[in-house]
Every structure is written in C-alpha cells, then in structure tokens.
N, C-alpha and C positions, 0 to 999 in steps of 0.2 A: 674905508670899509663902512655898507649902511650899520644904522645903529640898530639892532633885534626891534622888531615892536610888542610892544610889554602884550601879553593876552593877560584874560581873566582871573585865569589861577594864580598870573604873578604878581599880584595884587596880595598887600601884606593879610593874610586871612584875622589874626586873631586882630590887631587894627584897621583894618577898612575892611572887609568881606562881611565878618564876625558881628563890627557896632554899626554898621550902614547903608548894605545892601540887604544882606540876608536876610535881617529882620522885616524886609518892607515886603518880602514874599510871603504867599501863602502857604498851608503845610502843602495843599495840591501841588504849586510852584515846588517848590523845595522838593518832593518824592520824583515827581519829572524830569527835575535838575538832574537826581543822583539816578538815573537810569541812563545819563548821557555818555558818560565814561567811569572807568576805574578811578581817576584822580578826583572828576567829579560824586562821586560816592563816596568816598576819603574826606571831602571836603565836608561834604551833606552831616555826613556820619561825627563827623569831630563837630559840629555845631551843633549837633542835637545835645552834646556832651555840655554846653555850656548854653544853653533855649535857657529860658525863665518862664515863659509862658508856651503853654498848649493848648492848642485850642480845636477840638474835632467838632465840635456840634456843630458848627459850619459845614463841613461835609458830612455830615452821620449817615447821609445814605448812600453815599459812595465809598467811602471808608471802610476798612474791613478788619479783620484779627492777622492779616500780613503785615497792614500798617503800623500796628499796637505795637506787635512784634518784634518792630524797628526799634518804636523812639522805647518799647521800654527796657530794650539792652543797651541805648547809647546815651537816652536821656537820666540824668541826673543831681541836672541842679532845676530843678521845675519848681516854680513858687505858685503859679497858677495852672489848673488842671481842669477844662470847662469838657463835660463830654457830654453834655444834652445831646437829647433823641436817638442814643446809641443803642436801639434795641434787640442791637446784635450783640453787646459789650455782657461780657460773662464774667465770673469773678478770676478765671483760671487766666483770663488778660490783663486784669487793672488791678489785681492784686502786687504781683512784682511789681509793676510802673507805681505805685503808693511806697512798697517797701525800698525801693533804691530814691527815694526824693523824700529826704525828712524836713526839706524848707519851706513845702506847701501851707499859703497863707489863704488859697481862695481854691475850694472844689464844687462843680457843677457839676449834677450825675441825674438833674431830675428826667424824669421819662425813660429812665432806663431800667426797661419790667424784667430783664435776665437777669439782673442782678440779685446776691442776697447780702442779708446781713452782716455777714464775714467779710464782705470786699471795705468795709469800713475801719476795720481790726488795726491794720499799719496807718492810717491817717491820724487815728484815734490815741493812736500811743504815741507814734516818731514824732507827726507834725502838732509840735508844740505851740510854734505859732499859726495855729489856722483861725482867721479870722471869717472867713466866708464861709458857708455850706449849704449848699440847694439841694434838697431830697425832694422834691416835690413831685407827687404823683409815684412815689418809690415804694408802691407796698410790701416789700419784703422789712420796711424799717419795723423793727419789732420793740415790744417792752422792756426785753432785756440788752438792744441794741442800743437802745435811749438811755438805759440805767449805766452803759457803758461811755457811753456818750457823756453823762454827768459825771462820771468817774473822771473821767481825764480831761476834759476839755471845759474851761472854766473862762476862756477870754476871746468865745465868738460875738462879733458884733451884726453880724446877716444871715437869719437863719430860715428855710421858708420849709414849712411843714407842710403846704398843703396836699390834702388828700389820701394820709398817710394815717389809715383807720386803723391801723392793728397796733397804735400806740394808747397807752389807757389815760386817764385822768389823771392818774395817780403819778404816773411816768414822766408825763408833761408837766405835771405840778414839780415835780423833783427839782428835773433840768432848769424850772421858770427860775427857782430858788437859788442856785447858785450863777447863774447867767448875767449879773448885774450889767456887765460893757453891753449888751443888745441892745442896737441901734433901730436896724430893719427885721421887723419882724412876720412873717405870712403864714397863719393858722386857719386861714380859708378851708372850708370843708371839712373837717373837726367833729365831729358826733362828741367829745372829752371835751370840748370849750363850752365853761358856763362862764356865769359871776366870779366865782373862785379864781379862775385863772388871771382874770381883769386886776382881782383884786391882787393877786400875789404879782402882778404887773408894777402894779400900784405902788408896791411896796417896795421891790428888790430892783427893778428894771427902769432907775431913774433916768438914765440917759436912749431911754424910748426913743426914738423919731416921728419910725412910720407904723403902721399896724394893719393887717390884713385880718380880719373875724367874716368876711363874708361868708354868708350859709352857714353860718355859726348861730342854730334858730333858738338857742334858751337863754342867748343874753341878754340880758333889758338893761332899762336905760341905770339902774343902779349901780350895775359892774362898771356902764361903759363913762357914770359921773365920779366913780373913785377915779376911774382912770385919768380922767380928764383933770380931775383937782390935784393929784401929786405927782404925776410924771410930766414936768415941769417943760421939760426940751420937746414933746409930743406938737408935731406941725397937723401930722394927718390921719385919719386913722377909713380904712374899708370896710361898711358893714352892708352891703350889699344881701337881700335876702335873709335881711335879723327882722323879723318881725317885731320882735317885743325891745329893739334895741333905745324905742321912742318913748315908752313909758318912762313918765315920771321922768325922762329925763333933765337935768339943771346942770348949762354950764356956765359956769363965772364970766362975767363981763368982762372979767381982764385977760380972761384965754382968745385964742385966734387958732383954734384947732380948725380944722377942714374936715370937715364930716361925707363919706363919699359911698352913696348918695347924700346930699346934704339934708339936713333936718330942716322938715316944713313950715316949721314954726321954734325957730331957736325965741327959748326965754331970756330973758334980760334979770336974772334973776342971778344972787352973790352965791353960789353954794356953802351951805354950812359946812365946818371942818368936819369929818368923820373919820375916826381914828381908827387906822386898818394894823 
C-alpha cells in the first residue's frame, strides 16, 4: 500500500508550524492563510493564542477594526504590541487587546490621533513589565494620563514623548523623578522642556543613553552641562533647533558625548562639579 503523503496541517503545529514556520509569516500572510479553509483558520486562530509579538504599523493602511477584531479575541500571550500610523485604531479596539495581554514589555501607538487617554488604562495597571512606550505625536496624552503613568509604571526604559503638548512641566517633572531605569529618551517638541527637566535628568535618570530635546528652544547650554557631567552612561544626546543649547556650554575632556547637530566649537575645558 503507498504510504499517505504528509500535507501541511500534519505537521506537529505547536512543534514545527507554532516555533518555525508561522513565525516567518507576516500578519498579511497569516490572515490570507486563515481565509484558505476551516482547519486552516483553526490553525491561524490557535496561533494567535500563543504570537508574542504584534506588529500592524506595517500594514496600518491596509489593516482595519476586522483585523483588530481577530487577534484581540484569540491573542493573549502578546509581549509586544507595535501599532504605529493606525489612524483608524479607536480605543473601543485596542482597549480589550491591552486588557486580555498583561505580559506587554514594548507598546508602540505613536501617530495614532483616534486615540484617547483611556486606551492606556489596562497597559498602565496589568502590564507590569512594560519596558517600551512610543506616544509620539499622541495628543490625547494628557496631564492626568502622565500623573497615571507615574503612578504605576516605574521601570520603563524607552520612552519618546515627542510632540505631546497637552502634557505640563510639572507632569513631566513628576514622571522624570521616579523613572530612574530610562535608557532612550525623546522629548522633542516640548513647549515644558527647560533646564529643570536636564537637571532632574541629571539627577534621577543615571542610566541615560540617548536623549532627544530637539525644538526644545529654552534650553541652554547649562541644563545641557549638568546633563553631560552626571549621567555618566549618556553616548548621545538631539538638540537640533535649541538655540540657546550652545551658550556657556562646558563639556569635560573625559566625556565622548555626541552632540547631534555637533557643537561648533567644543571646549576642552574640565567642568566644575555643580551639586544638582
């Protein structure tokens, strides 16, 4: 008797479909998949149940509140959730997809203007460990969305604010203060970024890296020499459209910051200690 020939379903799903195919698909591929039959929809469907990663911004404009739909009745173990330029994504979709995934470590939602301050509510309480969050260009992020934000979340390391005016000085100063693990930081476009902010940088936010202040126009170079003398791990920092970022500025010989655009004339000069 011939021997059956194995097809694609008989292939062990949760060891080989699960770790080694499916993953190399895109979410496009995979929705296609499950439009092919009943078993292949079955299959689609129980994979979303075990995804770790989501990722729409890649198709944001093909993608729609059908798709949402989907993964956020089947998906549940999601640790990353990227949905840049979704300016269709409303909170009445990404709210459940937040509340059934409390292991989200990285959320990406900047450009997406339907949103409001509430679709952050379940990330902000369940996911404990969220280390990522890109609001950028989010203006529904508000001051008591921020003051919510420092409430519960005290160990993101990449956070990028740009553009995000309806946050105050004061709201931002809060969050700098208990933030200490911030690595990547982007306060680009900022009307609230002065010296103060530099300074409480300075202070709380030793394991700095990167720093974005571009169009951030009242900082000078005094904020931007605290910053540079005691956030020690600081490689680089964006100040693109700081006018005043140059005055007076003094960075120690012994730093190798990256200043971007670079300073025209870096001093060679030891900054004095100044106790922040």
């Amino acid at each position: 008797m011939e021997d059956k020939k194995l097809a694609f379903l008989d292939l062990f799903w949760e060891d080989i479909l699960y770790t080694k195919i499916l993953p190399l698909l895109s979410l496009k591929d995979l929705f296609l998949m499950r439009r092919v039959s009943k078993q292949f929809k079955l299959l689609i469907d129980s994979y979303f149940g075990q995804m770790k990663v989501l990722n729409i911004s890649l198709f944001s404009q093909i993608a729609n509140h059908i798709a949402v739909k989907v993964v956020q009745q089947h998906c549940t173990s999601l640790q990353v959730v990227m949905m840049a330029n979704c300016d269709w994504l409303t909170d009445d979709l990404l709210v459940p997809l937040l509340q059934n995934n409390d292991s989200i470590t990285k959320l990406i939602l900047n450009n997406c203007l339907n949103l409001s301050s509430i679709c952050l509510q379940p990330a902000m309480i369940k996911s404990k460990n969220l280390k990522t969050l890109n609001l950028a260009n989010c203006y529904w992020l508000t001051i008591g969305c921020l003051h919510a934000l420092t409430l519960h979340q005290h160990g993101l390391e990449e956070v990028d604010f740009s553009g995000c005016n309806l946050i105050s000085r004061d709201s931002l100063n809060r969050f700098l203060m208990i933030s200490s693990k911030i690595k990547v930081l982007n306060l680009s476009r900022l009307q609230c970024v002065n010296d103060m902010t530099l300074s409480l940088l300075a202070r709380c936010a030793k394991q700095l890296e990167t720093l974005n202040i571009s169009d951030c126009v009242t900082v000078t170079g005094y904020g931007m020499s605290l910053l540079i003398e005691y956030c020690h791990n600081l490689e680089s920092v964006s100040c693109a459209n700081c006018p005043l970022v140059h005055n007076n500025l003094k960075i120690p010989a012994s730093k190798n910051v990256r200043l971007i655009p670079p300073h025209p004339n870096i001093p060679k000069v030891i900054l004095c200690r100044v106790n922040v």
